[in-house]
C-alpha positions in Angstrom: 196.5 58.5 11.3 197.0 55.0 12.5 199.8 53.5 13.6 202.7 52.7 11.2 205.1 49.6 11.5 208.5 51.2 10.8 210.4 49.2 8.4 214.0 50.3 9.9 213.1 48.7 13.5 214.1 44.8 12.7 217.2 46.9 12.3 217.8 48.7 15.0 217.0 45.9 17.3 219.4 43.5 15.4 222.2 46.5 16.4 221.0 45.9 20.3 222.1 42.7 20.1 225.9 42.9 19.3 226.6 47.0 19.6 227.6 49.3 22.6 225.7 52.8 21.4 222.8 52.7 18.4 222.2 55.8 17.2 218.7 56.6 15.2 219.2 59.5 12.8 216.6 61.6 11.1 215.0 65.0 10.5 213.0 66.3 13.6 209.2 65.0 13.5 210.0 62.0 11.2 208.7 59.4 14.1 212.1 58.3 16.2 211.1 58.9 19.7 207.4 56.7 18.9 209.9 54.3 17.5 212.3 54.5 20.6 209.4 54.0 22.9 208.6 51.0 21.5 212.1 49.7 21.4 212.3 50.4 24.8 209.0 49.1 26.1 210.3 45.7 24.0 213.5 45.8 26.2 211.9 47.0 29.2 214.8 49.8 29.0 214.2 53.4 30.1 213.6 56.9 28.3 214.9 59.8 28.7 214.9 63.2 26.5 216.4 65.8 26.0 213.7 68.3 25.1 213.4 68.6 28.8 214.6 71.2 30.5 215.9 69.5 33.6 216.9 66.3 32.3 219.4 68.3 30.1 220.9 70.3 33.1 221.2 67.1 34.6 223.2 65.5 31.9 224.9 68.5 31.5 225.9 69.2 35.6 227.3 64.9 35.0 227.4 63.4 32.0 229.1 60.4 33.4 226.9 60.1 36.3 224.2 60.7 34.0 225.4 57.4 31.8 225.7 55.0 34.7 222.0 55.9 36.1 221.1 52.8 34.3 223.7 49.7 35.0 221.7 47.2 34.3 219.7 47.2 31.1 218.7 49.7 28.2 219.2 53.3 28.7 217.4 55.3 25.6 218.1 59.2 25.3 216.3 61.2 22.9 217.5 64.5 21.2 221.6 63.8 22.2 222.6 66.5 20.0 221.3 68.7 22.1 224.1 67.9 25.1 227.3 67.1 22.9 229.1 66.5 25.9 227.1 63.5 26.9 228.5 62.1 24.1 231.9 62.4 24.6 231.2 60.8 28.0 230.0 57.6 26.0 233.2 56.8 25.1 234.4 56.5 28.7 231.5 54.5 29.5 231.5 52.1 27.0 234.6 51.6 27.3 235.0 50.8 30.9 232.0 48.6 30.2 231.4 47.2 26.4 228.2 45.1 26.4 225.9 45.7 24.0 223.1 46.9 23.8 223.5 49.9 26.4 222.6 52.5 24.7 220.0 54.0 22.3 219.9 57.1 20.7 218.5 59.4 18.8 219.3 62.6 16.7 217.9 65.3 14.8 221.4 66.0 13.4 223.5 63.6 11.8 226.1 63.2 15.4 228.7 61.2 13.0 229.2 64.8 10.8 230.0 67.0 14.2 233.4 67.2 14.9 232.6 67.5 18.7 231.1 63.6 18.5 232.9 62.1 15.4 235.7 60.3 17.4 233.9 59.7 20.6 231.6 57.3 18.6 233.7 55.8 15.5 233.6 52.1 16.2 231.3 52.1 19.3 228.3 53.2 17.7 225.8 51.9 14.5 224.2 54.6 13.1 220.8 54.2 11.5 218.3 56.7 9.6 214.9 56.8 10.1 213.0 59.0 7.5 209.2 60.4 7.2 207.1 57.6 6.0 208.1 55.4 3.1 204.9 55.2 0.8 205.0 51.2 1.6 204.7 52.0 5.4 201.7 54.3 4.4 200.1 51.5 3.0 201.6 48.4 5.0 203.8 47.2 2.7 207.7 46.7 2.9 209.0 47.6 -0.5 211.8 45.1 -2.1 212.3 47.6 -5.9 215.8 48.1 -4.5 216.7 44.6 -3.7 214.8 43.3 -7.2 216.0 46.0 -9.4 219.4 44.9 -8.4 219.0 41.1 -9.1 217.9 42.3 -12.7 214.0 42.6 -12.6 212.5 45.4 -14.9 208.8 45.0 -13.8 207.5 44.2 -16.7 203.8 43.5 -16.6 203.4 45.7 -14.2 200.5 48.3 -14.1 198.4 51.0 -12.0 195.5 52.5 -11.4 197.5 55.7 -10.8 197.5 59.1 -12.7 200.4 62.1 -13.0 198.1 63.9 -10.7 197.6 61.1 -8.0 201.9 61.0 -8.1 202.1 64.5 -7.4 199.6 64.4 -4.6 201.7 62.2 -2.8 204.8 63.8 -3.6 203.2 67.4 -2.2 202.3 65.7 0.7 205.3 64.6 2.0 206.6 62.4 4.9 206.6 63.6 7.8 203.9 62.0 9.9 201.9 64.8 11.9 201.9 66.7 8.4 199.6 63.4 7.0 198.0 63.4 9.7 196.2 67.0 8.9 194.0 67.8 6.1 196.0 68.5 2.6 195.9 72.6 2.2 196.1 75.4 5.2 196.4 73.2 7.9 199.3 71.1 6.4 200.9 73.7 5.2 201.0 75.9 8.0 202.8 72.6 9.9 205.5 72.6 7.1 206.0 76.2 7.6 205.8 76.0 11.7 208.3 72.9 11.0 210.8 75.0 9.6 210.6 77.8 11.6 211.6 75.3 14.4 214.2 73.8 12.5 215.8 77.6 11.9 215.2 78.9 15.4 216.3 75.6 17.7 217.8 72.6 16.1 220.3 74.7 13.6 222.1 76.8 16.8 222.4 73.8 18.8 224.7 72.1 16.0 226.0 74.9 14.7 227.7 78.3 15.3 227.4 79.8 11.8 225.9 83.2 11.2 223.1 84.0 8.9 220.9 80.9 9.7 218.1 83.0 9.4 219.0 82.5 5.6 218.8 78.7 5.8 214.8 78.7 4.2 216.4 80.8 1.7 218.5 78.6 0.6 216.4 75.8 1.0 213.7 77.5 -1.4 216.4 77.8 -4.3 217.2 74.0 -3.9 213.5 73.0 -4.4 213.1 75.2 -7.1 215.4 72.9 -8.8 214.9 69.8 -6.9 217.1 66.7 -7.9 219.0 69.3 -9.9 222.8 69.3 -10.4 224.4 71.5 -7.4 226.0 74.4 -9.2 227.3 76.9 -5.8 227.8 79.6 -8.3 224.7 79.8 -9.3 223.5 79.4 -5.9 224.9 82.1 -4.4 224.0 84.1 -7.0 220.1 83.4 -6.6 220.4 83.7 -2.9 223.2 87.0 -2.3 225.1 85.1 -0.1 228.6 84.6 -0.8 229.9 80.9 -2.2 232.2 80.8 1.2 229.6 81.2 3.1 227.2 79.2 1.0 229.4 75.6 1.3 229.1 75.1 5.1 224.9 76.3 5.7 224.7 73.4 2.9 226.3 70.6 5.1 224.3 71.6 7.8 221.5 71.5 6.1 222.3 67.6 5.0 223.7 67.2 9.1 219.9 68.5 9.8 218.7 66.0 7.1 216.7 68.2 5.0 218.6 68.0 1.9 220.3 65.5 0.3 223.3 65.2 -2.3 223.4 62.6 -4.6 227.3 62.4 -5.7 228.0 61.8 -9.6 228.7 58.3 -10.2 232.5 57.3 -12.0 233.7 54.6 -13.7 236.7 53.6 -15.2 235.0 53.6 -18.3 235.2 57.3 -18.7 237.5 60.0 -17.4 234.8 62.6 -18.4 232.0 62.4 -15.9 231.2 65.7 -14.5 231.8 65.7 -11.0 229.0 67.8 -9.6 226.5 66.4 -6.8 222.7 66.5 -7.4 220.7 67.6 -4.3 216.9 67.2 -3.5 215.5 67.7 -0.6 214.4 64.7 1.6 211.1 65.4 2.1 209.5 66.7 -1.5 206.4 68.2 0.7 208.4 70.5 2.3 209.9 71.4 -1.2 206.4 71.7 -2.6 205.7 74.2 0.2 208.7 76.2 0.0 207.8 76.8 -3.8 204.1 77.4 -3.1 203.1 74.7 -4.9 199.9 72.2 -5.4 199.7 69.3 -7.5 196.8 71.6 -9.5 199.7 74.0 -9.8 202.5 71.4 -11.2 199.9 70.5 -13.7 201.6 70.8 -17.6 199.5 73.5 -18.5 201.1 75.8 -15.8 204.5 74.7 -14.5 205.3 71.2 -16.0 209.0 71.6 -15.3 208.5 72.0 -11.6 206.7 68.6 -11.8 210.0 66.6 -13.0 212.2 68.3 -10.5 209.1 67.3 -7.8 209.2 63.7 -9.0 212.8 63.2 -9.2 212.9 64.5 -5.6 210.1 61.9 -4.4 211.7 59.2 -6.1 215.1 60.2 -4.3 214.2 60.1 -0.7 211.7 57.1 -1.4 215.4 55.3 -2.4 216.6 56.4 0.5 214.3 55.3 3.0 214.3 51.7 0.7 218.1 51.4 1.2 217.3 51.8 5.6 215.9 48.0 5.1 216.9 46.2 1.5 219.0 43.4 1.7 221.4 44.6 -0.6 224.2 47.2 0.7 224.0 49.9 -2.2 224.1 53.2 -2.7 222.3 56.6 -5.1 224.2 58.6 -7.4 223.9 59.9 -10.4 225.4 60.0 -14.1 226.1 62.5 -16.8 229.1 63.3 -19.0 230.6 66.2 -20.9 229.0 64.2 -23.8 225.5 64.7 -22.6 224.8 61.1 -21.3 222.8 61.4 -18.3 221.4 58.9 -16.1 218.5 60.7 -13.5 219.6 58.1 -10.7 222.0 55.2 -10.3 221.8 52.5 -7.5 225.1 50.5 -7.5 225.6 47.1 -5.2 228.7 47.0 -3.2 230.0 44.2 -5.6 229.6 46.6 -8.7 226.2 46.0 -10.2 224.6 48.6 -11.8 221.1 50.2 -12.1 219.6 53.0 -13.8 216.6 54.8 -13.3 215.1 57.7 -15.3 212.0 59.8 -13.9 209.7 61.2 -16.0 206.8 63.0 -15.5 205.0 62.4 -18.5 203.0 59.2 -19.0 203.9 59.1 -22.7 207.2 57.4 -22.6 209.0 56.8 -26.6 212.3 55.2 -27.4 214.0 58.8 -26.3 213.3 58.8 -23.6 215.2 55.0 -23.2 218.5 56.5 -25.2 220.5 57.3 -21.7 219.9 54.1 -19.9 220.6 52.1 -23.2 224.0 53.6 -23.4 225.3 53.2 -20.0 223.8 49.4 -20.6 226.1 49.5 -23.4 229.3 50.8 -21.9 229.0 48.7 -18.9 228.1 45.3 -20.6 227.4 42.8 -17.9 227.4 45.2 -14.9 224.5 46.9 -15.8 221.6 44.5 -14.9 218.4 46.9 -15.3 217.0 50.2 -16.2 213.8 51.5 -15.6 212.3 54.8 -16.7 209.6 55.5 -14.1 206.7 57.1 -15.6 202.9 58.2 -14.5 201.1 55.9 -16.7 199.4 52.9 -16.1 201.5 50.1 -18.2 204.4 48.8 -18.8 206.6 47.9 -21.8 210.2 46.8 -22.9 212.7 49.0 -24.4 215.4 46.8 -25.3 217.7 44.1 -23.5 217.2 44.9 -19.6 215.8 48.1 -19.8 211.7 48.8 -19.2 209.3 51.7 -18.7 207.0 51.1 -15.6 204.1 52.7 -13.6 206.0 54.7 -11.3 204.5 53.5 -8.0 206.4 49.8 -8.4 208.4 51.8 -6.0 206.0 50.4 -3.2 204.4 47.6 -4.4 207.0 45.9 -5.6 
């Protein structure tokens, strides 16, 4: 695969330039340490990582010493999580010393979520994520759909060339960038599955002390299976055997690992009735399509249709998420239903309180129905709400009322 401009990097080097300690976030094998190498060839800093064996005895043996190597200029460490105690000696050091621009890192594990790193960091470090490949950065383009959806443009006019089936190739394939690289089938999915063995066998212990991570593709597996579905821990546990206590904390480290995602139910004063349950969806849908055993030929509606919506409404979710690493607008994902049955798949909210809804549907047959959700909330929140969009797999577009559209589903990356 060639190389890919990561949209996230104006970002972290804008951080450099007025922070002590940047931290880069993100699953394993989503691309940080290529992206730290090329920070730190841009700032003629150095690299160091902790996947060696000696460099982490080293940092271990001295974490302060192990700071101070580099006085002068950038000192980049890659894998942190894997010596916490380094970066309790952070605070020390950038303390006794608080230029900017010191220190880059990055982790496989979100380090603001352990409680051995929380305080040592809080208001010395930025944290940024960096995901698998956006579909813009497959195809060179930096997508604004967050930043125009929020200044009230419903696409309309808007077509594509793109089919259901073309959708759900992309959403089987994933993110992460050595799985593209490989042929689709056998050889991509026996990097998915090597992936997560990984993940299970190395990253999980070093962040956590919890028994039964063995279980962790388990659970894993009964998320997919109802991808960008509402998180019900009941019903969880019941489909996995392992107890609800047990269940709550191998969830959070799955989101510290960044594999999964929850997407908390959106309030408003405009209704004391919202249900309060988070969706999740797993960040990277081609991990979810392999931990269900699934093709795009084997989402098709003749076969399993429903899997299709949950494997869309997952794409759509982490392709929001990587959008909101470099959109202008501060915002963030959630999602609406009420005890009445309104339901909203997706909301993005601005930081000043405007409002947009998205639906995902598979289908490319989209009717006034399909609308009824988004033109409700409209409704209720009168002014606030500045667009809906149902995102669909057909090729046109089309007004359903005041502010709210149906549109080809990829003006997620070419808008």
């Amino acid at each position: 695969m060639t190389t890919v401009s990561r949209h996230v990097r104006p970002r972290v080097l804008e951080a450099l330039s007025d922070t002590r300690v940047v931290v880069v976030q993100g699953a394993r094998q989503v691309g940080k340490t290529t992206l730290l190498r090329e920070v730190v060839a841009e700032n003629r800093g150095r690299l160091v990582t902790f996947d060696d064996d000696l460099t982490r005895a080293s940092a271990q043996a001295d974490p302060v010493g192990f700071l101070r190597q580099t006085s002068d200029g950038l000192l980049a460490i890659d894998e942190v999580q894997r010596v916490p105690e380094l970066v309790l000696a952070l605070k020390l050091v950038v303390d006794s010393d608080p230029r900017p621009g010191r220190f880059l890192l990055t982790g496989s594990a979100n380090l603001l979520r352990l409680p051995a790193t929380e305080d040592s960091l809080a208001g010395r470090a930025e944290s940024i994520e960096l995901h698998g490949f956006s579909q813009g950065e497959i195809v060179g383009h930096k997508e604004q759909f967050v930043d125009r959806l929020l200044a009230g443009d419903t696409f309309l006019g808007a077509t594509s060339d793109l089919a259901r089936n073309d959708y759900l190739e992309r959403a089987v394939a994933g993110a992460y960038p050595e799985a593209l690289g490989r042929p689709a089938g056998r050889r991509r999915n026996l990097w998915l599955e090597n992936y997560l063995a990984r993940i299970v066998e190395r990253d999980a212990p070093d962040v956590s002390n919890l028994q039964r991570l063995g279980e962790l593709p388990l659970i894993l597996r009964v998320l997919a299976a109802r991808d960008g579905g509402e998180l019900n821990i009941a019903k969880v546990a019941s489909d996995t055997g392992i107890p609800a206590s047990t269940l709550v904390p191998h969830l959070e480290l799955l989101e510290t690992l960044y594999l999964i995602q929850r997407i908390p139910a959106w309030s408003t004063s405009l209704s004391k009735r919202v249900v309060s349950r988070p969706k999740t969806a797993l960040l990277d849908s081609g991990l979810a399509a392999r931990l269900l055993n699934v093709s795009a030929a084997g989402v098709s509606p003749s076969k399993n249709g429903e899997a299709a919506g949950h494997l869309l409404e997952g794409f759509v979710a982490g392709e929001l998420r990587r959008q909101l690493g470099w959109s202008a607008e501060s915002a963030r994902i959630s999602h609406y239903r009420d005890r009445a049955g309104d339901e909203v798949d997706l909301i993005i909210e601005s930081d000043d309180g405007r409002v947009a809804g998205i639906e995902v549907k598979a289908s490319a047959s989209i009717g006034l129905r399909d609308a009824k959700w988004l033109l409700k909330l409209r409704d209720k929140l009168g002014d606030r709400f500045v667009a809906g969009v149902i995102l669909h797999t057909g090729g046109t577009s089309g007004p359903f009322g005041d502010r709210v559209s149906a549109v080809p589903m990829d003006v997620l990356w070419t808008a």
